[in-house]
C-alpha positions as a LaTeX table, in Angstrom:
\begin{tabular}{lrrr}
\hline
Residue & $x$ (\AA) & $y$ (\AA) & $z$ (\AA) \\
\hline
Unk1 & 107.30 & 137.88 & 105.03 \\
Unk2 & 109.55 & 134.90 & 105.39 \\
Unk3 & 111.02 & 131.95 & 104.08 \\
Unk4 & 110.76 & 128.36 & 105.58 \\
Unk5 & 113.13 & 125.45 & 104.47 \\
Unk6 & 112.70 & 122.40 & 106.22 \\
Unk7 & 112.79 & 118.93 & 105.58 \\
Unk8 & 111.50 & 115.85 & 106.84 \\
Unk9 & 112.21 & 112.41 & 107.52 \\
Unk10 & 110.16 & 109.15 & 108.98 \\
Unk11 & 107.76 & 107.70 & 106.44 \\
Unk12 & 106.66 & 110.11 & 104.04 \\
Unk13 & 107.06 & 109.14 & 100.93 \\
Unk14 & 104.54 & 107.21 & 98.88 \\
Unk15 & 101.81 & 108.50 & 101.31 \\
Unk16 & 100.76 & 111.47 & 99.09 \\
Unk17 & 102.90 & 114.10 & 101.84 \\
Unk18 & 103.46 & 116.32 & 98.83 \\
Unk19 & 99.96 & 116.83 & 97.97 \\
Unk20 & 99.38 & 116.87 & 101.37 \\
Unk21 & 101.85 & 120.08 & 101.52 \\
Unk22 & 100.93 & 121.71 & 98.70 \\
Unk23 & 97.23 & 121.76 & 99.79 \\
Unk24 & 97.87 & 123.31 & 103.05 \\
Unk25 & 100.16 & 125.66 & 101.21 \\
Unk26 & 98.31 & 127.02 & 99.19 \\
Unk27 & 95.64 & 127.03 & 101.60 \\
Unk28 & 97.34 & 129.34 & 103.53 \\
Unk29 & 98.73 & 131.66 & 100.73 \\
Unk30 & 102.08 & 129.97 & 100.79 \\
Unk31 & 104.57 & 130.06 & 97.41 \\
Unk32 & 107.46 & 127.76 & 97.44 \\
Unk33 & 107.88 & 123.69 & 96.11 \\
Unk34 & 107.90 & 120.71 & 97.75 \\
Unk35 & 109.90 & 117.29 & 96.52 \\
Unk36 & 111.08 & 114.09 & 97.63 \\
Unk37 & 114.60 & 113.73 & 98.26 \\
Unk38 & 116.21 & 110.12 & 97.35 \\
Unk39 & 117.49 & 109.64 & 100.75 \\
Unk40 & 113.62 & 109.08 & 101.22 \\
Unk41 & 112.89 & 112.98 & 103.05 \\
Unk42 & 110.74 & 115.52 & 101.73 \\
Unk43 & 111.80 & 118.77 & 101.02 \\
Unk44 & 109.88 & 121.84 & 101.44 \\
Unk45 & 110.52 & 125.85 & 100.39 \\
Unk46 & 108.03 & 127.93 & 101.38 \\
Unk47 & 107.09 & 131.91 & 101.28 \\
Unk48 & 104.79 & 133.60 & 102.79 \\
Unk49 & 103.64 & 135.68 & 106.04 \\
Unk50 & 105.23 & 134.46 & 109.40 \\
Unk51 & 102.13 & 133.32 & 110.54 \\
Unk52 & 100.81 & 131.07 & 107.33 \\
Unk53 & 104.70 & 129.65 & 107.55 \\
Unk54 & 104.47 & 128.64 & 111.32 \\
Unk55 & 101.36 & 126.95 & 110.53 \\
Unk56 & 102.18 & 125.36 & 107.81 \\
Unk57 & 105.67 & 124.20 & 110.26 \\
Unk58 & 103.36 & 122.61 & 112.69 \\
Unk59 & 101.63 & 120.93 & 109.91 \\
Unk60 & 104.41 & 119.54 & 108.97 \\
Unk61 & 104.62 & 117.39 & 111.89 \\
Unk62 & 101.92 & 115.50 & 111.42 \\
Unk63 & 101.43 & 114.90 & 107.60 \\
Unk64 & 98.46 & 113.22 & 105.94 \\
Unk65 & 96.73 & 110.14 & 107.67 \\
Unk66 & 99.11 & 107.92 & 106.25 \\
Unk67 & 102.56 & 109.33 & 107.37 \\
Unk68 & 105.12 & 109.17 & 110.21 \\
Unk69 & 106.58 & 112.29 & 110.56 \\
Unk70 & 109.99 & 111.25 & 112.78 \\
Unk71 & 111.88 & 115.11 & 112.14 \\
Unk72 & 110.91 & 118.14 & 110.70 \\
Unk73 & 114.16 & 120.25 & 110.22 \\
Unk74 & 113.06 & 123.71 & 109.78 \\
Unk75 & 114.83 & 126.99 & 108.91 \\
Unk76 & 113.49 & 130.15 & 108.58 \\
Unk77 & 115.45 & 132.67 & 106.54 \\
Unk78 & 114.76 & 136.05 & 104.31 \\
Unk79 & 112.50 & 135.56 & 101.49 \\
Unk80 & 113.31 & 135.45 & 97.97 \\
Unk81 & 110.19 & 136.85 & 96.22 \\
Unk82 & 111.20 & 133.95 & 92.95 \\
Unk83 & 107.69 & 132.16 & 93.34 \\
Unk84 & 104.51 & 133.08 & 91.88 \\
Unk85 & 102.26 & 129.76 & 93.43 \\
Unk86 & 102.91 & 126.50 & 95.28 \\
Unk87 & 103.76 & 123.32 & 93.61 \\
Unk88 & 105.20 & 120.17 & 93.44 \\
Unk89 & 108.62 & 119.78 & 92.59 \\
Unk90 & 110.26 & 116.65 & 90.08 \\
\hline
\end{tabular}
């Protein structure tokens, strides 16, 4: 089990990249959030097994049909256990 934090830049707002997230996530049997940021990014914490996470990294990258994923900052880091599901965060 680990803990991704990443965040991404290029055009991903307003092109439903949360949902998008959240889908895969809890696709994969991810916890964690995902929000936009107002410097335009998108935030993502995520919790899960290394694999799901590393997926779910690469993922990342590309975004829904409608995005233009320019950075994906990731971190991984030791899990927290505080999440009980995926969702979007206000």
């Amino acid at each position: 089990m680990k803990r991704l934090h990443a965040t991404v830049t290029g055009r991903v707002q307003g092109v439903f990249f949360r949902d998008f997230v959240r889908t895969q996530a809890q696709r994969l049997r991810l916890t964690g959030w995902v929000r936009n940021n107002a410097d335009g990014s998108v935030e993502v914490a995520a919790e899960g097994e290394d694999v799901a996470l590393q997926h779910l990294a690469l993922l990342l990258e590309k975004g829904p049909s409608g995005a233009r994923v320019e950075e994906v900052e990731a971190v991984y880091t030791t899990p927290t256990g505080e999440f009980s599901d995926f969702f979007i965060r206000q």
